[in-house]
N, C-alpha and C positions, 0 to 999 in steps of 0.2 A: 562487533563492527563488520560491515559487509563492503569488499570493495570490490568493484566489477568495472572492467576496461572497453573500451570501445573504440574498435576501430574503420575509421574510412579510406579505404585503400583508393578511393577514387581520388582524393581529395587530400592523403594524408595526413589524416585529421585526427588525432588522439581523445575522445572523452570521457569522462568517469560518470560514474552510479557511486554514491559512497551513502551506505543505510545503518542506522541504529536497529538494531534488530528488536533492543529490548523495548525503543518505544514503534516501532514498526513503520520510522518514519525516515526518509530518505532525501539526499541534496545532490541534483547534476551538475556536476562541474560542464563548463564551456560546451553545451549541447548542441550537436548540429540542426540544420531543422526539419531533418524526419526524426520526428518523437516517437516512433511506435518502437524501437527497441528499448527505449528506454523504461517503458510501461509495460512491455512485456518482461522485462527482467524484474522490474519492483514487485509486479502480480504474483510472480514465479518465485519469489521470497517471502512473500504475505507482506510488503511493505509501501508505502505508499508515497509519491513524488509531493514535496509538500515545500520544496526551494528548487533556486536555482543558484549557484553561483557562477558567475564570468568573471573572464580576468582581464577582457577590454572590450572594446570595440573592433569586432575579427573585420578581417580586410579581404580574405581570400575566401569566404563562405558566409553562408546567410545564416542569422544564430535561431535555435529555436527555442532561445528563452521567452517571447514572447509568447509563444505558440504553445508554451508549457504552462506560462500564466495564465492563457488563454482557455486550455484543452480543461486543467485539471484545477488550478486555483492556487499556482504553486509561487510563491513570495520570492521576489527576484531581488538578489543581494549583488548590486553591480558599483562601479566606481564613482567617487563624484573626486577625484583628481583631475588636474591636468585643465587647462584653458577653457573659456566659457564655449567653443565652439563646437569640442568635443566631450558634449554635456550628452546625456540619452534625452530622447525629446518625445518620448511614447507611454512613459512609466506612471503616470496619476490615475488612468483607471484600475490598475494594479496593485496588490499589495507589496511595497516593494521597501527596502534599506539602503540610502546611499551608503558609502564607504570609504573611509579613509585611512592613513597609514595606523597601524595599530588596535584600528578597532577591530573588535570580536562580534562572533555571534555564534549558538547553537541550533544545531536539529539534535533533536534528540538530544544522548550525551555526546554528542557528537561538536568539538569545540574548534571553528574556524577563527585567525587569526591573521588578520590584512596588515601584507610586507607591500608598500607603496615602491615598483621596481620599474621607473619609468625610462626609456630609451628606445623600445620596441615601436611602442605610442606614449605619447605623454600621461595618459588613463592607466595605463597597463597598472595592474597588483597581483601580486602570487598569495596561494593562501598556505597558512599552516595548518594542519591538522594534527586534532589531538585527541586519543579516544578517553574521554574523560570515566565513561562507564566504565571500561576495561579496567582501571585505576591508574593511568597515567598522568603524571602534573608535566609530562613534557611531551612536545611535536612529535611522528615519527615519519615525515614526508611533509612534502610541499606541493603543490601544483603552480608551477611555475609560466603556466600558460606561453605564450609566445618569445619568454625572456631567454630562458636557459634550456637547451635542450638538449639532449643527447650528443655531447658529441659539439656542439655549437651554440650560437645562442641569436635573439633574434636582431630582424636587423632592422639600423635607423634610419633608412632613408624611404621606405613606403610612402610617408605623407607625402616627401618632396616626389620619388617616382612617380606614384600612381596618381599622387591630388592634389601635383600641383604647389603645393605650401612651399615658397622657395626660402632657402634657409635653414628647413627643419632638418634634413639629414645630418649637420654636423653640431646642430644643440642637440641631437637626439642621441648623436655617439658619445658628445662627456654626458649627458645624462646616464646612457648605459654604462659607459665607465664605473661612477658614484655605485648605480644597482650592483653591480660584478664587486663590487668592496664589501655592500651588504650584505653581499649572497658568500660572500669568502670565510663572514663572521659567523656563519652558521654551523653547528655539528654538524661533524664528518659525516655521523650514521643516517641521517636523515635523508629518505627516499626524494630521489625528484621524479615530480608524475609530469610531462610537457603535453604542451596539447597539438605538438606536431613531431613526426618521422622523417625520415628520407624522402625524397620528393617535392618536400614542399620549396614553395618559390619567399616563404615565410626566413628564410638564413639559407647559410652555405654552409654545405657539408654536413647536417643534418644524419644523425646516425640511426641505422632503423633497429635498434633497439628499443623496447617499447620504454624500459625507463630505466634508470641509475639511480647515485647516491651523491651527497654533496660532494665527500670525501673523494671520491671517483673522477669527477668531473675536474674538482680545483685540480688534480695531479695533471688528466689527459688534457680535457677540455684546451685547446687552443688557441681560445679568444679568451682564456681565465689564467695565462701566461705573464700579461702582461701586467709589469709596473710604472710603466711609464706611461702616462695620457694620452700624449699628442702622438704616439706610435701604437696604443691602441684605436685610438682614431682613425687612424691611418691605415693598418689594418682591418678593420672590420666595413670601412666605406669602399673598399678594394674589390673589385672582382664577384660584388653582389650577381646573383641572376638576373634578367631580365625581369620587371616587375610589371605583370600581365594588366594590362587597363583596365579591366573592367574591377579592380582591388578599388579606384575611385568608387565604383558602383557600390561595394560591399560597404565600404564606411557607408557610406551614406543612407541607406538602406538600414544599416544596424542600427544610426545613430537613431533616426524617425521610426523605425518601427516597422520589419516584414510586413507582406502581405498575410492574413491567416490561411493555413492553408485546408485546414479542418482534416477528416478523415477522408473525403471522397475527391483524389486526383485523378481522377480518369480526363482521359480527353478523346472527344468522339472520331469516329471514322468520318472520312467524307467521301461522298461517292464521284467517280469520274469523271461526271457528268458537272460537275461542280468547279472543278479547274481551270476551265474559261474563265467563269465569273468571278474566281479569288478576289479578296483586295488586292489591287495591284503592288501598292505600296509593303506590303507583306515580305519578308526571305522565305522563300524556297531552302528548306535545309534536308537535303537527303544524308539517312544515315547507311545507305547503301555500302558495304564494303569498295575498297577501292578500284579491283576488279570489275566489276557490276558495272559502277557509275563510270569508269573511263570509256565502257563499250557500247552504256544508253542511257541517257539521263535528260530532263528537263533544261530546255536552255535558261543559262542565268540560277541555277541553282548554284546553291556550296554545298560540297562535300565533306563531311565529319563523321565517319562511322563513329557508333557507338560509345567503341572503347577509344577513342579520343576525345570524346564530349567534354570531359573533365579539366581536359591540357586545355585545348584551343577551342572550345565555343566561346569563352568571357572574351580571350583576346578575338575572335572574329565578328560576331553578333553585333548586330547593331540594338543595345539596348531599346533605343527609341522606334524601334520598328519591332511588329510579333512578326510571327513566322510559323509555315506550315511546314510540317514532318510530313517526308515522303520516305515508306516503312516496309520492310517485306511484309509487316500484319501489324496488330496491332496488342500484340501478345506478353508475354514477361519484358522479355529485351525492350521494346518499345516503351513500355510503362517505366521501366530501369531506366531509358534514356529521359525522360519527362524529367522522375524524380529526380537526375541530374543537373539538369537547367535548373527545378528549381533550387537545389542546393547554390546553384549559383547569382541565383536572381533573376533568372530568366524565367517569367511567367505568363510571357502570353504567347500561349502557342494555342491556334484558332482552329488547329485540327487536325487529323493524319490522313495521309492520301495512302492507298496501299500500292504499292509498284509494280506487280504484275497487272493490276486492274490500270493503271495512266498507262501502261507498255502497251495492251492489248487496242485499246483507242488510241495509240498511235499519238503521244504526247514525250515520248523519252526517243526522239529525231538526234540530239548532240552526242556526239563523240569525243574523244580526242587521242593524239598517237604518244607511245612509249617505244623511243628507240634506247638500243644499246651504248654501252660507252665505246665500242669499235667503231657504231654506226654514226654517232653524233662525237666524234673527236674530231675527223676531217675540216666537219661544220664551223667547229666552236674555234679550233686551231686559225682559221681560214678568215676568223668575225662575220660569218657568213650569219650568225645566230646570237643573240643575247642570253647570255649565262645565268642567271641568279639565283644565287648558293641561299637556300633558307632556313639554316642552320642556323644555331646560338651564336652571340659574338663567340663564346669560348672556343667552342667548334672551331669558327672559320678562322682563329687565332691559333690553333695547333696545328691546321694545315687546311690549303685549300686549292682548287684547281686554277693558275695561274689568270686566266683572263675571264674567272667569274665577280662578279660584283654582289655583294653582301647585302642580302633582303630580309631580315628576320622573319619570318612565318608569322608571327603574330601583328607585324604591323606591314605587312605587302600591303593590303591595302593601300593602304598611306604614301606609299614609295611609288606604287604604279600611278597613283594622282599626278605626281610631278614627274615623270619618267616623260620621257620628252623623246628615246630611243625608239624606232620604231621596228626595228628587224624583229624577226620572229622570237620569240620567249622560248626559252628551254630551264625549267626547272629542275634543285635538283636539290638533297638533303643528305642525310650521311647514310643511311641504306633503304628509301622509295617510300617511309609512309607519309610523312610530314610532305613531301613534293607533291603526293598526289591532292591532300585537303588543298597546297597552294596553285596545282592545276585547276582545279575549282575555281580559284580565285580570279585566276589571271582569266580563264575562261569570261565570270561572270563581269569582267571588265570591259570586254567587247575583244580582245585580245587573243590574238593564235598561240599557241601553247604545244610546247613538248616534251614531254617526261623521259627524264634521264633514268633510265631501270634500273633500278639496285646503287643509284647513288655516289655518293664519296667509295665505298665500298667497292662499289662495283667496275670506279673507274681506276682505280691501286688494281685490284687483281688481272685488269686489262694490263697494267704495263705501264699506264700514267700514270706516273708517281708524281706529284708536282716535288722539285728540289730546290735548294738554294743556290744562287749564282753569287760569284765573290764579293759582288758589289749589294747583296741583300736583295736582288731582284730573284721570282722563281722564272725558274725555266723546266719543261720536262725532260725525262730521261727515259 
């Protein structure tokens, strides 16, 4: 047996290769959907992708089970639990095995066995694996996909945060309860493979160890503590992270079926001369570092360098609109940033504009300013300025600068619609990069905008400490 790990740091995404070597034939566990490492590892062991299994309907990334049925001819072994609404709705031209608790199936000797572990989603199943060829009559791991992970385990309220479903987060925690009883019943020695890390907005406190043991978990694991229900409940709906929007987008998308993406993602250059005539309707999305675009950028652009794409394009993008990439070139990084969106579902981007070439025609006119926390304490002290902290709830719950008002970064948007305040905006995050993508924001509002440099951070080592006053009010010191 061959097992091989994959990981997406962009997206903290965990997924497996697992090959019968003796029939030379191979099953991907929970695939994201760029397929080509996956095919390049099978080739690179003489073995051939010939399944797929998932363990639900992923919420936070685009699956590329399809794109695996599609690329190579590979039989998708996915769930049919859980409510008519979260059925797969793509799966008849495919060769494919629904799934239920108990049922088996092989690659190879290779023998998977479906633990129905719903709570995550109501679909969710973890598999067991058993290498039958090696001569084992018992499991020696699970893929526990989004239920149990490292360190944590996943959480029930996705449907209700991101889609909406009112109700579902607290059936979904005694469901998880029940799973966490069946997952208790299993041998200690038994590997857990999870298909997410640290990072993800998929549970809290996520351990970025790539995998554990049952045995391991039931001791630390701290949502597998509990005996009591209604205090596991209570627990695990507590203190969830923010549940990015565009996870509605991802179900939905999973359930009907990606776009395919085939082998050739490139997307063209456009020439300068072509920026007039955009569709208007279009986002401007520069991934200019935040340096760059604060000194000269596209009016009505947003800003998301790169290596933010992953965090905050889902939450900012407007799905129903494409958008054009404004690019130093249109070289690795650019292509990297592409295959990003579409990891996330974002595929219609209509072209890349290069940034020295719109700079030199004199198309990147907008600015905007970054003062200090010396400079802008007077201001803010004085309500000369509006504050808005774009930090996490948890964040702005450990501490925050006394007369800021709480804008979460992923949904400003939203908040400056009914903002009704009209004093100047001064943005600010816990040390300047998440404030600059929301100087974008506030910018592409129509809105004057000021960047607080360096942040929470930066206004503590000023001397601003915000403290508590006796009566629970802060005041600085």
């Amino acid at each position: 047996m061959l097992l091989k790990y994959f990981y997406d740091q962009t997206l903290a995404h965990a997924s497996y290769l697992v090959g019968c070597q003796r029939s030379g034939t191979a099953v991907v566990v929970d695939p994201g959907r760029v397929v080509e490492p996956y095919l390049q590892v099978a080739a690179e062991n003489g073995l051939k992708v010939v399944g797929v299994a998932e363990t639900h309907i992923h919420a936070d990334y685009v699956s590329g089970a399809r794109e695996l049925a599609a690329r190579v001819g590979a039989k998708l072994y996915v769930s049919d639990e859980g409510p008519a609404e979260w059925k797969y709705q793509y799966l008849s031209p495919y060769d494919h095995q629904l799934l239920h608790d108990g049922d088996e199936f092989t690659v190879g000797n290779l023998k998977f066995t479906v633990m129905h572990t719903p709570g995550h989603t109501p679909e969710s199943i973890s598999f067991l694996l058993t290498d039958v060829g090696g001569g084992a009559t018992e499991p020696m791991g699970i893929f526990t996909g989004d239920f149990v992970f490292v360190g944590s385990i996943g959480r029930p309220d996705l449907l209700e945060e991101a889609a909406g479903i009112f109700g579902s987060a607290k059936v979904g925690a005694h469901d998880l309860f029940a799973s966490v009883k069946k997952f208790r019943d299993l041998p200690d020695y038994l590997q857990v493979w999870p298909a997410h890390g640290a990072g993800s907005a998929c549970g809290k406190g996520l351990g970025a160890i790539p995998s554990s043991t049952v045995g391991y978990e039931k001791r630390f694991n701290p949502a597998l503590q509990f005996s009591d229900e209604s205090e596991f409940v209570d627990y695990i709906l507590a203190d969830q992270p923010e549940a990015p929007k565009y996870f509605a987008v991802m179900k939905r998308v999973n359930k009907v079926g990606p776009e395919l993406l085939g082998t050739d993602t490139s997307v063209g250059r456009l020439d300068a001369g072509q920026f007039s005539d955009r569709d208007s309707s279009a986002t401007l999305l520069d991934l200019s570092d935040k340096n760059s675009f604060r000194g000269a950028h596209a009016r009505g652009s947003l800003n998301i360098p790169t290596s933010g794409l992953a965090a905050w394009a889902g939450w900012i993008l407007d799905y129903n609109r494409p958008a054009y990439l404004i690019a130093n070139d249109t070289g690795q990084e650019t292509m990297t940033a592409i295959q990003t969106l579409h990891k996330i579902g974002f595929d219609r981007v209509l072209g890349v504009f290069i940034r020295s070439d719109l700079e030199r025609v004199g198309h990147l006119k907008s600015s905007y300013v970054q003062m200090s926390a010396e400079e802008l304490q007077p201001q803010i002290q004085a309500g000369q300025v509006l504050l808005l902290d774009v930090r996490s709830h948890e964040e702005w719950k450990a501490g925050h600068i006394p007369q800021a008002k709480h804008a979460f970064l992923g949904k400003l948007s939203q908040s400056l619609q009914t903002l009704t305040d009209q004093r100047p905006i001064v943005v600010q995050c816990q040390a300047g990069t998440r404030s600059a993508i929301a100087a974008s924001i506030v910018l592409a509002s129509g809105r004057e905008v000021i960047d607080l440099a360096g942040g929470y951070v930066a206004w503590q080592q000023a001397g601003f400490v915000p403290d508590l006053a006796p009566n629970g009010s802060c005041r600085l010191r």
